[in-house]
C-alpha positions in Angstrom: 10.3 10.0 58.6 8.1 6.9 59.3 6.9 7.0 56.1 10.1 7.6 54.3 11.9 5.0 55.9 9.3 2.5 54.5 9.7 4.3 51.2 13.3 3.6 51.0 12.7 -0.1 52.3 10.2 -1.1 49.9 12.3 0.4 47.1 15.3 -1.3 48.1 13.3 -4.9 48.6 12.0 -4.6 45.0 15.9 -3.8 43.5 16.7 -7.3 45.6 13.3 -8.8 44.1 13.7 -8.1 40.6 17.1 -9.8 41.3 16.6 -12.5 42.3 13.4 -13.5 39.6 16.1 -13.0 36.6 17.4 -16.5 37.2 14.1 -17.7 36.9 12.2 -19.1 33.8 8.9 -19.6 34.4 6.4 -19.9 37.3 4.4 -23.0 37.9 1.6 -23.1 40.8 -1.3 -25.8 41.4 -4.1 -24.8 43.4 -6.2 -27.7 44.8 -9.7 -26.4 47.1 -11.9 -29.4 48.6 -14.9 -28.6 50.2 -17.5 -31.2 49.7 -15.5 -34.4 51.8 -17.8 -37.7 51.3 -17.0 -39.3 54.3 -15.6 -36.4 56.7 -17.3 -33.1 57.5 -17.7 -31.0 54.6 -16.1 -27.7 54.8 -17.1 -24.2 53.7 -14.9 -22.0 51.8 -12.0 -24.0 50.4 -13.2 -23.9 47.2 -13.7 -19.9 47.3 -10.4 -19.8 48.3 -8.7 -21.7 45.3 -10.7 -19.6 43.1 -9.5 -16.4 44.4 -5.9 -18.0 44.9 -5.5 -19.3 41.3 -6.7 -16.1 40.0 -4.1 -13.8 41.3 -1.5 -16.4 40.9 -2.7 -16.6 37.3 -2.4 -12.8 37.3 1.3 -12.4 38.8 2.6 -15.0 35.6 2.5 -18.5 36.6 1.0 -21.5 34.6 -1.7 -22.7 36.8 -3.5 -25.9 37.0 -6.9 -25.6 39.8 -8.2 -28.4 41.0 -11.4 -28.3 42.9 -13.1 -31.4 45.5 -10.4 -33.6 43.9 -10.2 -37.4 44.8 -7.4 -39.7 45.4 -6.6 -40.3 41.7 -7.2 -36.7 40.4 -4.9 -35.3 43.5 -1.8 -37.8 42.3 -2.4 -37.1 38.8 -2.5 -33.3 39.3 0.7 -33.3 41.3 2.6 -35.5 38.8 1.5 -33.3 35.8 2.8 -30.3 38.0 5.8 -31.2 39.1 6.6 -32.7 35.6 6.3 -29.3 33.8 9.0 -27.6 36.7 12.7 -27.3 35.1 15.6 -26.3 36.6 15.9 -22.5 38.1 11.8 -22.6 38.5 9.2 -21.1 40.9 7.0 -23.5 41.9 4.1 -22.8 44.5 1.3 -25.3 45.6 -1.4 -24.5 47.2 -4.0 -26.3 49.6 -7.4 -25.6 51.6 -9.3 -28.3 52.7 -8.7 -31.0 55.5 -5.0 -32.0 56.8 -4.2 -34.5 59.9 -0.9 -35.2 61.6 0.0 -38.8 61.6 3.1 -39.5 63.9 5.1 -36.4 62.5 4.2 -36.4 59.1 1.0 -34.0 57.7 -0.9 -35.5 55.4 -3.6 -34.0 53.0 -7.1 -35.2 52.8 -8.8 -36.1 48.8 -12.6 -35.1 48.7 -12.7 -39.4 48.7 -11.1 -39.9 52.1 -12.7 -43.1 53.8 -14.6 -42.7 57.0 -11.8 -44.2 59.5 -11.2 -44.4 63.5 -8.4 -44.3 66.0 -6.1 -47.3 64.9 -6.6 -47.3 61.2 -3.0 -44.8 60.5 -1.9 -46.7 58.3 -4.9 -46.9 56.2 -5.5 -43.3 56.6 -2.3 -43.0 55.3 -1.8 -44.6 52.3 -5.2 -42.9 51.6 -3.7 -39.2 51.8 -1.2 -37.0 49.9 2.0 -36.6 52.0 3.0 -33.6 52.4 7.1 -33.9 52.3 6.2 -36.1 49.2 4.7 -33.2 47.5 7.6 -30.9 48.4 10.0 -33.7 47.5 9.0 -33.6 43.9 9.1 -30.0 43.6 13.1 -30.4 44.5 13.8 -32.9 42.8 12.9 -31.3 39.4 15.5 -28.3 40.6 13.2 -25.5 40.9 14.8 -22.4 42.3 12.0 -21.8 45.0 9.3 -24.3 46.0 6.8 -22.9 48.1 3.7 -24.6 49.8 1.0 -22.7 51.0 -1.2 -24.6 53.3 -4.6 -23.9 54.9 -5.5 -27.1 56.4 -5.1 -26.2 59.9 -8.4 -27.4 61.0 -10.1 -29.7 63.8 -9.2 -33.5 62.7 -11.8 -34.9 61.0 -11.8 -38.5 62.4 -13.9 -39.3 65.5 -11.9 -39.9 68.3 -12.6 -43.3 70.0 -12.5 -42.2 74.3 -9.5 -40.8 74.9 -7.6 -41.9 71.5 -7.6 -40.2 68.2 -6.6 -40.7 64.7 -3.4 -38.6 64.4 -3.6 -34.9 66.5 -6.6 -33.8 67.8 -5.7 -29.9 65.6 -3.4 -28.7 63.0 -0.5 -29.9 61.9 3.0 -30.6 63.0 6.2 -28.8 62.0 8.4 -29.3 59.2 11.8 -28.9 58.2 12.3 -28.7 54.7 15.3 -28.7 52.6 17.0 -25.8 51.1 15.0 -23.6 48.3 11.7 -24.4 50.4 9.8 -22.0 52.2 6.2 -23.4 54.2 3.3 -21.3 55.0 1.1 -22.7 57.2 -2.7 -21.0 58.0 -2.0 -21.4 61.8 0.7 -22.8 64.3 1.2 -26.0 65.7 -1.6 -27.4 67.6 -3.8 -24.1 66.7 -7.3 -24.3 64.2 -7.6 -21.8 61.1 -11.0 -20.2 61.4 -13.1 -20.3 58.2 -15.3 -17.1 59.2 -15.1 -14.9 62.2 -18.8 -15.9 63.5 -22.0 -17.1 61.4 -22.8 -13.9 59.9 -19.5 -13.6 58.1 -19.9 -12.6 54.7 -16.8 -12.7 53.6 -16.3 -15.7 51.1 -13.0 -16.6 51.8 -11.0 -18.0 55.2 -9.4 -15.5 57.8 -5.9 -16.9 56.5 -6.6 -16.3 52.5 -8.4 -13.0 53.3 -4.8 -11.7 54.9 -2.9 -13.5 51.9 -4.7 -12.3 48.9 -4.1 -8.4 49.1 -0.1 -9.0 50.0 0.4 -11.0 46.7 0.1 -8.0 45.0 1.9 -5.3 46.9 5.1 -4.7 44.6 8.3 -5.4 45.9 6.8 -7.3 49.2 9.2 -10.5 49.8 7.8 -13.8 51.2 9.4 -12.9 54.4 7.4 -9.4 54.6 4.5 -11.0 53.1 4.3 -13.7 55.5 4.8 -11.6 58.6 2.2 -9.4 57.3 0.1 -12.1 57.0 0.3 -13.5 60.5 -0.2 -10.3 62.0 -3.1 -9.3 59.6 -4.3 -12.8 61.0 -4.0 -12.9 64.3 -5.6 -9.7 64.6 -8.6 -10.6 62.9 -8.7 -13.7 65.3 -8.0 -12.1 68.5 -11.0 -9.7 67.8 -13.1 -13.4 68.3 -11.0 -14.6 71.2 -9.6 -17.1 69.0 -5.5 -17.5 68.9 -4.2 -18.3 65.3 -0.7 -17.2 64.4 0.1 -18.6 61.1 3.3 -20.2 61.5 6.5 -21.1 58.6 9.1 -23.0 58.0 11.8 -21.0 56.1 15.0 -22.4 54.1 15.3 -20.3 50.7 18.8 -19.4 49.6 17.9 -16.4 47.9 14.7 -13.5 47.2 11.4 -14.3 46.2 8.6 -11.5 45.5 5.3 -12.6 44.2 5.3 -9.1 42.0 8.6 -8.0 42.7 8.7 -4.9 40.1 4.9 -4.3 40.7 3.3 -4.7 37.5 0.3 -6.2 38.6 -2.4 -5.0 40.3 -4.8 -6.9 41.9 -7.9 -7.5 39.4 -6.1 -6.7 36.4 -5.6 -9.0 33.3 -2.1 -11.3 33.1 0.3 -9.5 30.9 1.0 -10.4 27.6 3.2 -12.9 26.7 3.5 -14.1 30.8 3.0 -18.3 31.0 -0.5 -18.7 32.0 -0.9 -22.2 31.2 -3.7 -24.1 29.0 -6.9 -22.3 30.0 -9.2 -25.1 31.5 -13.3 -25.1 32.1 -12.1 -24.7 35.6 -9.3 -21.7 35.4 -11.8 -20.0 32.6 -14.8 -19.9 35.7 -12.7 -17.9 38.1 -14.9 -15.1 38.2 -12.7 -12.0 38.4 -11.0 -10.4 41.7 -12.6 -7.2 42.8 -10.8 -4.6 44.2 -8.7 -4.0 46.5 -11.0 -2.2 49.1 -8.4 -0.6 52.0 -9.5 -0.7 55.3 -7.4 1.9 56.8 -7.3 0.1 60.4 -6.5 -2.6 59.1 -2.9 -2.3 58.9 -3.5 0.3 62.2 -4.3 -3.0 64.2 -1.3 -4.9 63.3 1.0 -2.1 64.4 -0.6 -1.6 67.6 -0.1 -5.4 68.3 3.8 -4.2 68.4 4.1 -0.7 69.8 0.7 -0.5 72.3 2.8 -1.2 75.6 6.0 1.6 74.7 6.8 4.4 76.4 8.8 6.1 73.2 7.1 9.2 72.5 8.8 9.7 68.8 7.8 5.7 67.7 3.5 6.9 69.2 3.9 10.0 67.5 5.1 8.1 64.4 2.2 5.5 64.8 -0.4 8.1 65.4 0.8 10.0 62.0 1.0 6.6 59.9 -2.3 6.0 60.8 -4.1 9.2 61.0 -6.8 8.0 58.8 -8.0 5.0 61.5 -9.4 7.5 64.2 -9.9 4.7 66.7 -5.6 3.7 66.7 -5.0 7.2 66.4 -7.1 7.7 69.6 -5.3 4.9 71.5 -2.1 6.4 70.3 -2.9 10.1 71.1 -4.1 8.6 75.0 -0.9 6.6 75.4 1.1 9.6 74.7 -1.1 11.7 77.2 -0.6 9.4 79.8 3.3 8.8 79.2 3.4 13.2 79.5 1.4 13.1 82.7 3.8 12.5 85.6 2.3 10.1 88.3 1.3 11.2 91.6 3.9 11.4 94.6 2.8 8.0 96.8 1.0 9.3 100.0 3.2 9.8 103.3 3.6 6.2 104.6 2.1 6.1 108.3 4.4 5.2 111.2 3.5 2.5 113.2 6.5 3.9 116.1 5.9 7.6 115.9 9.0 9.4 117.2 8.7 12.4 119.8 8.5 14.7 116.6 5.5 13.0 115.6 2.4 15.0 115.6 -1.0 14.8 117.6 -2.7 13.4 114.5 -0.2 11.0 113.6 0.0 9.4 117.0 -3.4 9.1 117.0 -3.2 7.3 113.8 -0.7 5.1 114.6 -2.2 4.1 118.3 -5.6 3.6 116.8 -4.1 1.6 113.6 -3.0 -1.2 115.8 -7.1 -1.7 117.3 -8.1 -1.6 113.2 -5.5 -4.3 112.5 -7.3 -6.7 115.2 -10.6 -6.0 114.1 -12.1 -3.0 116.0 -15.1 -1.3 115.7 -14.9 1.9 115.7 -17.5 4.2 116.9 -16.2 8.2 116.3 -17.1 9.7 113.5 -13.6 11.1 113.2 -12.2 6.9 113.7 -14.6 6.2 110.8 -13.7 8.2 108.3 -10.1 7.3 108.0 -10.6 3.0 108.9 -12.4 1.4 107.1 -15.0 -0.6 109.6 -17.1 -2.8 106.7 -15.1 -5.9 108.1 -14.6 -5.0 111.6 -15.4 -7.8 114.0 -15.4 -6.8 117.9 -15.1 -4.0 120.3 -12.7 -5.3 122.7 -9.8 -6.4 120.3 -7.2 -8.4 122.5 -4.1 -7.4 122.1 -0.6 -9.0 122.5 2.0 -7.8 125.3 4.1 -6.1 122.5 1.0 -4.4 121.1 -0.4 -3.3 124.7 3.5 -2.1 125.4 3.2 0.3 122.3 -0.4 1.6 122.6 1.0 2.9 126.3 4.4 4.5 124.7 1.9 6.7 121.9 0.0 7.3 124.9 2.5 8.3 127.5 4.0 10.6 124.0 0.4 12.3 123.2 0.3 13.2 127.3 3.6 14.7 126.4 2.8 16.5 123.7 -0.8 17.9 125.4 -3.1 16.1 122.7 
């Protein structure tokens, strides 16, 4: 049932996808990857990451334009010449990795040129960097139908801080509310760092964030709103298993449906189709060296669901889980225990001990209850039948002195066990 429910989802989501790309006309993206910063700490994978970004975008049909450790001047000229070729009714994606600050509210993107700078030079900084909102304000002002950033630049702020001040937030970036037709991705939430690698021996060659993204680009029919929250769960997964907390977060206002292969024509590592607008190939698009498979990690997408269903106690969702994912063993295992323990009814709670026995009471329990009050002031017992039902690790004396209300009881169990013939 599970699996035909997703069925029938993913079937409906591409009817609404192909939909809503009629009204498009063409598909514009530019890519940008800066890793080698002159004046800032370099970074590692950026540049991987625009590779493998531009080629599946170049894939799915849009005209893209890469730019890699761009300066000032090649970052404005890029962003001009992107936003010039965007008409009316357009999809327009941009793309980021590389260093991004917060300067009071506004995020701002970092050129491979950046001057070296210190707490009190914002405005410099500033005027130095690409403006986010500016970007995403040319991208609506040419009309396209969808403008959607994508932007892993969540990282530790490059500038020194100076004491206890520092040059815009000390991590990732702020929020953003952008106009209708926009949709923001970014690679973690607000005061959170994107990890480039999950430890030193990583081999992956591209960031936790774009690692999660690339495979979802292709999966047919998958919406930006699916896709995304595929994404953040794929990523927080992955950074959890480090005991690091990133949870992408976005910043949603599209009036209509956007798939990146909404009738799933393309597979990942395939050529563009025929007659799709792939722009003027360029020394840097023609480098890309080509995407390799998709290779499918079968607890992969295991580990996400568990995020959502570990703590339930419906049988028919663990039974579903456990058949979903019956190729992970591991989440099939956890599944298969939590259903054993939900079948398993708990033990009845042991008969509470009276501390006023009643005439019914019998001999044991009066004895219980008359030697409990010497255990609760301390005593050390010295029968072997005292010591194996009080614990006497922390005892402390053996003449415990006891109040008038305690002596007053100890007498009434005693006057009941003479009763009784104990």
């Amino acid at each position: 049932m599970a699996v035909l429910l997703r069925a029938i989802l993913g079937a409906l989501l591409m009817v609404v996808g192909l939909a809503g790309t009629v009204t498009a006309q063409s598909r514009h993206a530019l890519v940008i990857g800066i890793d080698s910063y002159q004046n800032v700490p370099s970074l590692q994978k950026a540049r991987n990451d625009a590779d493998a970004i531009a080629g599946a975008l170049s894939q799915l049909g849009f005209a893209v334009t890469e730019l890699r450790d761009a300066d000032r001047r090649s970052l404005n000229q890029g962003i001009s010449a992107f936003t010039a070729a965007i008409e009316p009714g357009d999809e327009a994606v941009f793309y980021f990795a590389g260093h991004g600050i917060e300067v009071a509210g506004r995020n701002y993107l970092l050129p491979a040129d950046i001057p070296a700078a210190r707490p009190g030079d914002e405005e410099f900084v500033m005027g130095e960097s690409i403006a986010v909102d500016r970007v995403l304000q040319a991208m609506q002002g040419r009309g396209a139908r969808v403008s959607l950033l994508i932007l892993d630049a969540c990282r530790d702020n490059p500038f020194p801080p100076s004491g206890t001040r520092s040059l815009g937030m000390a991590r990732g970036l702020a929020r953003v509310d952008p106009p209708e037709g926009a949709f923001i991705l970014f690679s973690a939430g607000t005061g959170q760092t994107a990890l480039d690698r999950l430890s030193n021996a990583d081999p992956n060659p591209n960031s936790v964030f774009t690692r999660a993204l690339l495979p979802r680009l292709y999966q047919p029919g998958m919406s930006i709103h699916e896709l995304t929250q595929a994404v953040r769960n794929d990523v927080r997964a992955m950074a959890k298993s480090v005991n690091h907390d990133q949870f992408p977060a976005y910043y949603d206002q599209l009036s209509g449906v956007f798939a990146f292969n909404a009738d799933g024509s393309v597979t990942r590592g395939a050529a563009p189709l025929e007659g799709t607008a792939t722009g003027t190939p360029t020394s840097q698009t023609m480098g890309i060296p080509a995407l390799a498979p998709v290779i499918t990690d079968p607890c992969e997408a295991a580990r996400g669901d568990w995020q959502a269903i570990q703590t339930t106690t419906s049988t028919a969702a663990l039974e579903a889980f456990a058949q979903v994912h019956s190729a992970c063993a591991l989440y099939a295992a956890l599944a298969a225990e939590r259903l054993t323990a939900l079948a398993t009814p708990p033990a009845p709670p042991p008969l509470a001990q009276s501390t006023a026995p009643t005439a019914g009471d019998s001999c044991d329990q009066l004895w219980y209850a008359r030697n409990l009050i010497y255990h609760e002031k301390g005593f050390c017992f010295t029968s072997a039948k005292a010591k194996s039902v009080f614990d006497t690790s922390a005892c402390t004396t053996s003449n415990p002195v006891l109040s008038a209300a305690e002596k007053k009881e100890v007498e009434r169990i005693k006057a009941l066990e003479k009763a009784k013939g104990c």
